[in-house]
C-alpha positions as CSV (number, residue, x, y, z in Angstrom):
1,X,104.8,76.1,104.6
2,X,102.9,79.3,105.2
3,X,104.5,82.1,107.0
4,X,103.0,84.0,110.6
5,X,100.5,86.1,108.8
6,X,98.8,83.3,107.1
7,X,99.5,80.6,109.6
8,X,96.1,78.6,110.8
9,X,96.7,79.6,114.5
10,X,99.6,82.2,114.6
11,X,97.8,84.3,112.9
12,X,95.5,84.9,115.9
13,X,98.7,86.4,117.1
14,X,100.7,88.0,114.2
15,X,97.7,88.6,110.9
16,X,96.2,91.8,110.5
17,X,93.2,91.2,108.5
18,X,92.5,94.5,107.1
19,X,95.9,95.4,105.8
20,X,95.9,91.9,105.2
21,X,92.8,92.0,103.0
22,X,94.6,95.2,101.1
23,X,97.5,92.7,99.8
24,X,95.6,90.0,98.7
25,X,95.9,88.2,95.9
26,X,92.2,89.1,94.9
27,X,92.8,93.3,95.6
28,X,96.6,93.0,93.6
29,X,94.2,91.4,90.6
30,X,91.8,93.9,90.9
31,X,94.6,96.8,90.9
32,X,96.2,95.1,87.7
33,X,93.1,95.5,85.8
34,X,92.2,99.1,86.6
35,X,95.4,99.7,85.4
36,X,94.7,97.7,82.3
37,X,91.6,99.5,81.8
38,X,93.0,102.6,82.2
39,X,95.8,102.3,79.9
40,X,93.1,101.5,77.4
41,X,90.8,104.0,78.2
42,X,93.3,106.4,77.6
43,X,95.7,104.7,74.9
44,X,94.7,106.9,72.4
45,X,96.5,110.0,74.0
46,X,99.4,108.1,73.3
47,X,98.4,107.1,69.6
48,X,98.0,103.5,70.4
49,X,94.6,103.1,68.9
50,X,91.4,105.3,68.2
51,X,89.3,107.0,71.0
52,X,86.4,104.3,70.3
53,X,88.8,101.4,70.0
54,X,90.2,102.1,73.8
55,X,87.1,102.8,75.2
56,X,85.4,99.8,74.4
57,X,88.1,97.7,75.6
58,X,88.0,99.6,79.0
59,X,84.3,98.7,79.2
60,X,85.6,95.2,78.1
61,X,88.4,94.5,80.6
62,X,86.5,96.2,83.2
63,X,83.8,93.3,82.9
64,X,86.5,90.5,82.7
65,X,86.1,87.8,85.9
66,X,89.5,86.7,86.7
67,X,90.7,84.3,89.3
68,X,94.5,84.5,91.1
69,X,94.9,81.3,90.2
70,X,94.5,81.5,86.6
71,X,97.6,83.6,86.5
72,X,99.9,80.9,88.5
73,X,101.7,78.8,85.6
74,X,102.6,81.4,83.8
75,X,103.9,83.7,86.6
76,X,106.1,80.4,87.1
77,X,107.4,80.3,83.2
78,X,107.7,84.2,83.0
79,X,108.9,85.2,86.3
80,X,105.7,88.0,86.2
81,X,102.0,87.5,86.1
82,X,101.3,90.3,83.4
83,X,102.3,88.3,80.2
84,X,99.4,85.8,81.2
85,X,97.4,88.3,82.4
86,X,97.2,90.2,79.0
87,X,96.6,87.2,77.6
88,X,93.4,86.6,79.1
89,X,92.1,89.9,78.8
90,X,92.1,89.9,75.2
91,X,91.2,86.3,74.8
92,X,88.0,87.1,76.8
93,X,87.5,90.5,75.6
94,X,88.1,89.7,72.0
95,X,89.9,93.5,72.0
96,X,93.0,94.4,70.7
97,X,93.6,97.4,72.2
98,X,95.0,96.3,75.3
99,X,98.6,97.1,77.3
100,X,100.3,97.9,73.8
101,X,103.5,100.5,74.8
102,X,103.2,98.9,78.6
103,X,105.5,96.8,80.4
104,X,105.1,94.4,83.6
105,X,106.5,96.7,85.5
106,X,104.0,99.1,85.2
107,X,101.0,97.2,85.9
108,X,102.5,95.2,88.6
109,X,104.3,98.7,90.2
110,X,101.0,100.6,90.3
111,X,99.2,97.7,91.8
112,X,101.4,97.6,95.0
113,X,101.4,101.5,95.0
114,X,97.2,101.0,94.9
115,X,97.8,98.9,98.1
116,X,100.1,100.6,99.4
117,X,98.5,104.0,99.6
118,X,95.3,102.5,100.9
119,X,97.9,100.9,103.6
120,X,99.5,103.8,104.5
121,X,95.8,105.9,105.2
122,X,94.6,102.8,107.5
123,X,98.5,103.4,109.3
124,X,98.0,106.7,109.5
125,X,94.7,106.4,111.2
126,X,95.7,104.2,113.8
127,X,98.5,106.0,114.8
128,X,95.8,109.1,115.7
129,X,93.5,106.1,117.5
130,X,96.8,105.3,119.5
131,X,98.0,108.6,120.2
132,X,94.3,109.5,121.2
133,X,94.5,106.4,123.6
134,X,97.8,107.1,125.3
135,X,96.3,110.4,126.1
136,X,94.0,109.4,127.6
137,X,96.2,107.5,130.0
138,X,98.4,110.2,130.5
139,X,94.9,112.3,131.6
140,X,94.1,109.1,134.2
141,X,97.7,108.1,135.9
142,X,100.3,110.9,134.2
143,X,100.7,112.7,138.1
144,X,101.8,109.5,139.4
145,X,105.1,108.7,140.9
146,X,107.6,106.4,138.6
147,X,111.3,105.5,139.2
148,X,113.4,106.5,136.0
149,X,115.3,104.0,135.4
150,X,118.5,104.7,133.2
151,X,120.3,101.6,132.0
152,X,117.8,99.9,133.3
153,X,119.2,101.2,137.0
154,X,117.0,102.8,139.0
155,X,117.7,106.4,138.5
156,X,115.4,109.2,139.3
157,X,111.9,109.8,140.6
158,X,109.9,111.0,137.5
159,X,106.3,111.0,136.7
160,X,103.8,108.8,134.2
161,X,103.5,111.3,132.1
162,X,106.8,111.7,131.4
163,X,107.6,108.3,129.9
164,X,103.7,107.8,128.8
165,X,105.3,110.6,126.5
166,X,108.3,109.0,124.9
167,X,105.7,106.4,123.8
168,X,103.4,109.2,122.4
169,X,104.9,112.0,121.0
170,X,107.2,110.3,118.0
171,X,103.6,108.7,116.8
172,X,103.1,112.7,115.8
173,X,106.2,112.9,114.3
174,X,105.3,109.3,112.5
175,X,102.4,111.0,110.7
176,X,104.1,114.2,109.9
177,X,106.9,111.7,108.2
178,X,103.9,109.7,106.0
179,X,102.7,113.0,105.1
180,X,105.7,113.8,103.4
181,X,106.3,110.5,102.1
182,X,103.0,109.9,100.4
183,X,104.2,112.2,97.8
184,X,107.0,110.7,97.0
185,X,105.2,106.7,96.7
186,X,101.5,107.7,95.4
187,X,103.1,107.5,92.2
188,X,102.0,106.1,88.9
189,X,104.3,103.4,87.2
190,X,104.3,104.2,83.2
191,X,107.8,103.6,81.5
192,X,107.1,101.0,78.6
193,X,109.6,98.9,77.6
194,X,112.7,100.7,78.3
195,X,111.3,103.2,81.1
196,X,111.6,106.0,78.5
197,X,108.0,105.9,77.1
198,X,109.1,106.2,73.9
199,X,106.1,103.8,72.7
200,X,103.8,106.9,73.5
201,X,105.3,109.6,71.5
202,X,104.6,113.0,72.1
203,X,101.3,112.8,73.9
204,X,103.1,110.2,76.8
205,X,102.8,112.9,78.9
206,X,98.8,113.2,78.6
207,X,98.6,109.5,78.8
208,X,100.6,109.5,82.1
209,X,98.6,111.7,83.6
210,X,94.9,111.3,82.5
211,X,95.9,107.3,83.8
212,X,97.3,108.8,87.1
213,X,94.4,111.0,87.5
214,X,91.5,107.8,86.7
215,X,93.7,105.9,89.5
216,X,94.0,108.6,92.4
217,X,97.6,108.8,91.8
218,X,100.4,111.2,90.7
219,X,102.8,111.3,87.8
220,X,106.6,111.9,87.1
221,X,108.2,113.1,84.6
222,X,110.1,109.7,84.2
223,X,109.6,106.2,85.2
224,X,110.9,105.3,88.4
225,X,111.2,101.3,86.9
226,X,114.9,101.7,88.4
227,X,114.9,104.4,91.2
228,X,113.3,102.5,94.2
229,X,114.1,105.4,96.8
230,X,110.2,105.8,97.4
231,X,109.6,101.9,98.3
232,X,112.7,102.3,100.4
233,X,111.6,105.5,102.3
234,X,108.5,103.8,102.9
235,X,110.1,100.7,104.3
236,X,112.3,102.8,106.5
237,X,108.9,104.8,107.6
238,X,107.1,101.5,108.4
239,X,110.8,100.4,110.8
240,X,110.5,103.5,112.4
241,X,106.4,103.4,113.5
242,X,107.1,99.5,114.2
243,X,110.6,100.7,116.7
244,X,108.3,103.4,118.5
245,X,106.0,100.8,119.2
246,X,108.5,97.9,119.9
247,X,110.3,100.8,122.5
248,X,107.1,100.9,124.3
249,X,106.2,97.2,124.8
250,X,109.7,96.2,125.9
251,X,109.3,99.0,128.5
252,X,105.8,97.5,129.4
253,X,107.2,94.1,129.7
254,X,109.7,95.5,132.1
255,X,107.3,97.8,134.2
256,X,104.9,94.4,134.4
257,X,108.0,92.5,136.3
258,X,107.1,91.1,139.8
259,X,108.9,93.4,142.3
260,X,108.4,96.5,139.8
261,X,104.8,96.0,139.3
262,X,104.4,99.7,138.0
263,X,101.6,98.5,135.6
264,X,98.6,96.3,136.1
265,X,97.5,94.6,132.9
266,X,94.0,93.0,132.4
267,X,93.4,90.6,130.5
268,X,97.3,88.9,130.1
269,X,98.0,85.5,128.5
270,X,98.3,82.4,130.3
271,X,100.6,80.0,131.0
272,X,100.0,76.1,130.6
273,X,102.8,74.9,133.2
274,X,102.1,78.4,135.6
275,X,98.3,79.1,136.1
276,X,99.2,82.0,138.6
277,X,101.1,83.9,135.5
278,X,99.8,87.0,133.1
279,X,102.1,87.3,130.6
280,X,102.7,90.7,129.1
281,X,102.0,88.7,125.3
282,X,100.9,92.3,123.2
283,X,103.7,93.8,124.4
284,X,106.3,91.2,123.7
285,X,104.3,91.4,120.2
286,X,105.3,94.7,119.9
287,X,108.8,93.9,120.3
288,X,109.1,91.1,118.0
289,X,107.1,93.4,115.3
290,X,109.8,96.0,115.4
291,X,112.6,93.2,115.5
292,X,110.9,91.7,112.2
293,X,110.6,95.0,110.2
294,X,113.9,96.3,111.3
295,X,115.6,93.0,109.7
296,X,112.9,93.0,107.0
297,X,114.6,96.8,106.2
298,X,117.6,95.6,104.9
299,X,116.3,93.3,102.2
300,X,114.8,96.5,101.1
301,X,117.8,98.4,101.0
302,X,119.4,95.7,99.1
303,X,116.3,95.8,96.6
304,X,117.2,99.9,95.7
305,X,120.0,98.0,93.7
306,X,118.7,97.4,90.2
307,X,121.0,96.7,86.7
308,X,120.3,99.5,84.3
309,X,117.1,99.9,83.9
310,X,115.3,97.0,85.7
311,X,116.0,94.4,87.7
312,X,114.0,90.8,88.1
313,X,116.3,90.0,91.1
314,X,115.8,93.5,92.9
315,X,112.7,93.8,92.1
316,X,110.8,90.5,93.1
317,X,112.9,90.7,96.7
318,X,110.6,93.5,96.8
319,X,107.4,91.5,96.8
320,X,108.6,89.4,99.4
321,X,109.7,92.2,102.0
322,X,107.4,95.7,101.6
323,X,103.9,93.7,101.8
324,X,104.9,91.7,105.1
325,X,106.5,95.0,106.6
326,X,102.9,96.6,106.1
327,X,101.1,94.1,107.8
328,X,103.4,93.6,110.3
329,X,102.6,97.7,111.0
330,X,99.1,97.3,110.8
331,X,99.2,94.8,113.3
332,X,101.8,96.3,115.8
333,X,99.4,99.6,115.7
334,X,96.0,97.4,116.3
335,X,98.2,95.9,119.0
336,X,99.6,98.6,120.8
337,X,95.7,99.9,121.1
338,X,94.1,96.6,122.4
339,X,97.7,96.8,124.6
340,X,96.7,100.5,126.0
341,X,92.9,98.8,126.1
342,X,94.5,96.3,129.2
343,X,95.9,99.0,131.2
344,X,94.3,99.5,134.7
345,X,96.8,100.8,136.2
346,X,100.1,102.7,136.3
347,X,102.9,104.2,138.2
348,X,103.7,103.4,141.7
349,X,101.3,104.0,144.5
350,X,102.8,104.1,148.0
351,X,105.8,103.3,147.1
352,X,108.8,103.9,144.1
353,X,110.4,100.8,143.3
């Protein structure tokens, strides 16, 4: 069974094909060895092997032509793609100095932090897109009469603008928060076997960092193979952009109502028993986006739980959750803007209703 994103015809609704195309199976390879070439590039800060030895098995690896596939059975004996990865790599290569004083965990951990970054820098840029967009309608309609309504009751007269701007001004506040996060998750995974480097001796430190540096990362001091605050955060960033959104398509759906009809829509789906109907469909997207990440959010609380230091059980909820939350962003944030795209009209015109 494949899920929404994937689906052969819901994902015209729910897929998001450039985040989408960030978490593939063929980018994830592609992160795993840059990783692996990195770590042999630089192996011999860490004593591994000689300058020469690491360097030509960078070239090497670099050169390899893997497909996802290859790496399916033993994912399925080992519980991780890497063992059958390495494998590969030095059966094709015919090098030795490859991954020695690595663990799964790091290839695999820097590999979703290479997608996630790239992730987070497309989010980032369609929440500016968006914001850009919803002030633009607040430069059209914001001086028109609206009815607050509080408890859904009508309330108050207020204007456009003013609810135009609950919608906009936490997506400024949402960039301000990746800012800070990006710190904290643009992080290089390099622990080894026990998440203490040992294997690297005195010169782990160089290693960490002339590997972080080759990959656009950053380093710690320690591996975070245990400490999954930073996947968490993220998570709980993603929940947050996705709840702005969901907030301002549930209050679309309600402005759309007949007998409200403080917004015109262009463009609304059909209905096959009700030709006459536009249904508010992106906007009900957005709502069931933030539903899905906000439920998705707890998984990944539950995943900050790992036994000493690592977790298979943790750690592989983790695949399943952060990689659908992204997407699910990306497409909330693509959908709000084709959303704000079908507005022709808003706020009441002779009348408050």
């Amino acid at each position: 069974m494949t899920g929404v994103f994937n689906h052969p015809w819901l994902s015209g609704l729910f897929a998001d094909g450039e985040i989408a195309a960030l978490w593939s199976a063929e980018a994830q390879l592609a992160h795993m060895i840059a990783f692996e070439a990195a770590w042999s590039r630089h192996g011999h800060l860490g004593g591994l092997w000689s300058e020469a030895e690491g360097a030509a098995a960078a070239s090497a690896i670099a050169a390899v032509s893997l497909a996802p596939e290859e790496l399916r059975d033993g994912t399925a004996q080992d519980g991780v793609c890497v063992p059958a990865l390495v494998r590969l790599l030095k059966e094709r290569t015919g090098q030795a100095a490859i991954h020695k004083g690595a663990t799964s965990q790091d290839v695999i951990d820097t590999a979703t932090v290479l997608s996630l970054v790239r992730s987070l820098d497309l989010i980032d840029q369609r929440l500016v897109t968006l914001g850009d967009a919803l002030s633009d309608l607040e430069a059209r309609f914001g001086d028109r009469p609206l009815m607050g309504r509080t408890r859904m009751q009508a309330a108050v007269p207020i204007t456009v603008a003013d609810r135009l701007q609950t919608w906009r001004l936490p997506l400024e506040t949402h960039r301000d928060r990746l800012a800070q996060l990006r710190p904290r998750v643009a992080l290089v995974q390099i622990g080894g076997a026990a998440g203490d480097r040992a294997a690297l001796g005195v010169g782990a430190d160089a290693m960490c960092t002339a590997i972080a540096q080759e990959l656009g990362l950053g380093t710690t001091p320690r591996a975070w193979h245990a400490m999954r605050d930073g996947l968490a955060e993220t998570a709980s960033t993603l929940s947050l952009i996705t709840g702005t959104l969901g907030k301002m398509g549930q209050d679309i759906c309600l402005m759309a109502q007949q007998g409200i009809d403080a917004i015109t829509l262009a463009g609304g789906g059909g209905s096959s028993a009700m030709p006459h109907k536009q249904n508010p469909v992106q906007a009900e997207l957005l709502v069931t986006l933030a539903r899905f990440n906000a439920v998705q959010l707890s998984g990944m609380h539950q995943a900050l739980i790992h036994e000493q230091e690592r977790s298979g059980a943790a750690w592989s909820l983790e695949w399943m959750l952060l990689p659908q939350m992204v997407q699910a962003t990306g497409r909330a944030l693509g959908g709000a803007s084709d959303l704000t795209a079908q507005i022709t009209s808003l706020g009441a015109r002779d009348r408050l209703s």
